[in-house]
C-alpha positions in Angstrom: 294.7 30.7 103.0 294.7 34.3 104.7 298.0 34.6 105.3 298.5 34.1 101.6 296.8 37.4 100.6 299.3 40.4 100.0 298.7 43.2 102.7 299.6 46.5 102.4 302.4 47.8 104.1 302.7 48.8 107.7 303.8 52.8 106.9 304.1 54.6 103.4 306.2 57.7 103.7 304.0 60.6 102.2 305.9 63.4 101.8 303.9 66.4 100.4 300.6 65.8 99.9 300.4 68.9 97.3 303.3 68.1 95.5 301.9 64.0 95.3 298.6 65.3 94.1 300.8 66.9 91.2 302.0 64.1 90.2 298.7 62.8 89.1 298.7 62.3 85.3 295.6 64.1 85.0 296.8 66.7 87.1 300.0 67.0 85.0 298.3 66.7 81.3 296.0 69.9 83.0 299.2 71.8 84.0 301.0 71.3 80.7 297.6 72.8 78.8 296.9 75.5 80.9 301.1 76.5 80.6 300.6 76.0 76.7 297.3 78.4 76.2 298.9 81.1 78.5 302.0 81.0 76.2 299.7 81.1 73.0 298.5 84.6 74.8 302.1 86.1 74.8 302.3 85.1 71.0 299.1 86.9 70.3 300.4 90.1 71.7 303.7 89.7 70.0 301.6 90.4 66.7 301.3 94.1 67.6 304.8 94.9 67.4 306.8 95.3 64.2 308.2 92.2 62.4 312.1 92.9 61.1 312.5 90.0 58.1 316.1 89.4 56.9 316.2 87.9 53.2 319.7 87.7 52.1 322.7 90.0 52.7 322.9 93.6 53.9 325.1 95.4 51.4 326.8 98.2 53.1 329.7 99.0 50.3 332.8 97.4 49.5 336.7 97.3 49.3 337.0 99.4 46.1 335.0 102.4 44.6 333.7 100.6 41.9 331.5 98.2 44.4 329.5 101.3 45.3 328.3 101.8 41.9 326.0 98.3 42.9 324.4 99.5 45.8 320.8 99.6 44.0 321.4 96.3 42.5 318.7 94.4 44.4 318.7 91.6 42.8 322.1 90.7 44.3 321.2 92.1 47.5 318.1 92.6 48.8 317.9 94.8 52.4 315.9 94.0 55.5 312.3 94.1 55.3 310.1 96.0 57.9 306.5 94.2 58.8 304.1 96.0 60.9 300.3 95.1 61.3 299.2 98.5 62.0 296.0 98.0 60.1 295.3 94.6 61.8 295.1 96.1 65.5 291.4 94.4 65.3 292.2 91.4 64.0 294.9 91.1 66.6 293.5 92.3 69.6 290.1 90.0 68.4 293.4 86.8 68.2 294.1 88.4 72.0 291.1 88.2 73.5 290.1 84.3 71.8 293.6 83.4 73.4 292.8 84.6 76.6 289.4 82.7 76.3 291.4 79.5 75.8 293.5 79.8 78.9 290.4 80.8 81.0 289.1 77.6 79.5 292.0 75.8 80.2 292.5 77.7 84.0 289.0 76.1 84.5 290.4 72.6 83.2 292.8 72.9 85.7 290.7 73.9 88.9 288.5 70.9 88.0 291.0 68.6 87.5 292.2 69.9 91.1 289.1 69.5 93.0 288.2 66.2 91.3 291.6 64.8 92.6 291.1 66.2 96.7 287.9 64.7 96.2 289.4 61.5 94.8 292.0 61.6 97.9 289.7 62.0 100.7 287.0 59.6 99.8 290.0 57.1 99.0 291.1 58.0 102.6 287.9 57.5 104.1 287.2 54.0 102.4 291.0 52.8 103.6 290.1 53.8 106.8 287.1 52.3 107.2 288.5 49.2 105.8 291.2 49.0 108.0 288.5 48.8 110.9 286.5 46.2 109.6 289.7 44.0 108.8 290.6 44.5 112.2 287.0 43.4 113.7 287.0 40.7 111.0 290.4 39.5 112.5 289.2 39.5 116.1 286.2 37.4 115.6 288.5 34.5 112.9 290.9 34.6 116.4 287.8 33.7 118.7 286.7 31.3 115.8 290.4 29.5 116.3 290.0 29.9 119.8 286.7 27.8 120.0 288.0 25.2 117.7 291.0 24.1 119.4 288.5 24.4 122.7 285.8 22.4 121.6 288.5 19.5 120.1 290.1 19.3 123.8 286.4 18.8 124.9 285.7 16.0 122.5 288.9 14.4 123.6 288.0 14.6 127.2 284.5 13.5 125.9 282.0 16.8 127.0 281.8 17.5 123.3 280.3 15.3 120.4 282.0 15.1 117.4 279.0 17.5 115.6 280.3 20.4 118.2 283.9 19.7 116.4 282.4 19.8 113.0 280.3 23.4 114.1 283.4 25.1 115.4 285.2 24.1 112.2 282.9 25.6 110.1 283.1 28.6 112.1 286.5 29.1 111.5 286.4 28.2 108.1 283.9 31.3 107.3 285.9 33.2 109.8 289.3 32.4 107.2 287.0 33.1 104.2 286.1 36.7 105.3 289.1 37.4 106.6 291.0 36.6 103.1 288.3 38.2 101.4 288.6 41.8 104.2 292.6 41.3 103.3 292.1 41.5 99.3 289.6 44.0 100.1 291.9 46.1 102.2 294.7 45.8 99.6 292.5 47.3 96.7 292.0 49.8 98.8 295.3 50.6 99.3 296.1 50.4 95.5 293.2 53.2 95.0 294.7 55.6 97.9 298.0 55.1 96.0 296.7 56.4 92.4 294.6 59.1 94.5 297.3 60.5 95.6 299.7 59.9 93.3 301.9 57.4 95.1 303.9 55.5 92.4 303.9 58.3 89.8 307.0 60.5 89.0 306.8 63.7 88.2 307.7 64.7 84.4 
């Protein structure tokens, strides 16, 4: 039975197309890598400033006299440590520049990921579209089909049709229901594609 198969429905509320195509899982998983190897870039260039380690307690004196006399006793209290990669300047600027490699990489990643989900929307658009028209045409000739069915039984009643001009108009109709069920499923498939083009049904982490 047509009327049995699920149609989609008569408006969806867009919104922002961009910020739909965002919520693409493919689109997001791109974002969240290209985000991660630009931050790996800003902990590359952290290397080339000095490192200040604390490892225990800063002894600065005491409430009596005596407690100065223990001021060299680093085994009890050991004083900040100072780390500076002065002589690694190579090595760091060569972790730099791989870094920034990896979030070209990743910038590319992204672009593709991009282009590949416009592309996705517009030829999602274009199929739904031209669905839509040949339900419609489909729809139009299973109307004529029930049309020339109830016509040609009120003929055979009257008797200017035989009983094979019945059976030839049922037919009709009955191929006319078949491919208009089959445009329906068609046209809901469709629909479900546009959706997951662009993004309809995700949520945005």
């Amino acid at each position: 039975n047509a009327a049995a198969v699920p149609l989609p429905p008569a408006s969806v509320a867009v919104g922002d197309p961009t910020a739909m195509l965002r919520r693409r899982p493919d689109i997001r998983a791109a974002e969240r890598t290209l985000a991660q190897r630009q931050a790996q870039i800003g902990q590359a260039q952290a290397a080339r400033f000095p490192k200040l380690s604390l490892m225990g307690l800063i002894g600065i004196g005491g409430t009596h006299v005596s407690d100065l006399t223990h001021l060299d006793d680093y085994s009890a209290i050991i004083a900040p440590q100072l780390s500076w990669n002065v002589l690694d300047f190579g090595r760091v600027n060569a972790n730099i520049e791989q870094s920034q490699g990896v979030r070209d990489e990743a910038e590319a990643q992204y672009r593709i990921a991009v282009l590949g989900a416009l592309r996705d929307a517009e030829d999602a658009l274009s199929r739904f579209r031209q669905r839509r028209t040949s339900v419609a045409t489909i729809a139009r000739a299973k109307a004529t089909a029930d049309r020339a069915a109830v016509l040609t039984a009120a003929r055979q009643r009257a008797g200017t049709a035989s009983l094979i001009d019945v059976l030839d108009t049922e037919r009709q109709q009955l191929t006319a229901e078949q491919n208009l069920a089959q445009a329906q499923a068609a046209l809901t498939n469709d629909f479900i594609a546009l959706q997951k083009a662009l993004g309809l049904g995700w949520r945005g982490s």
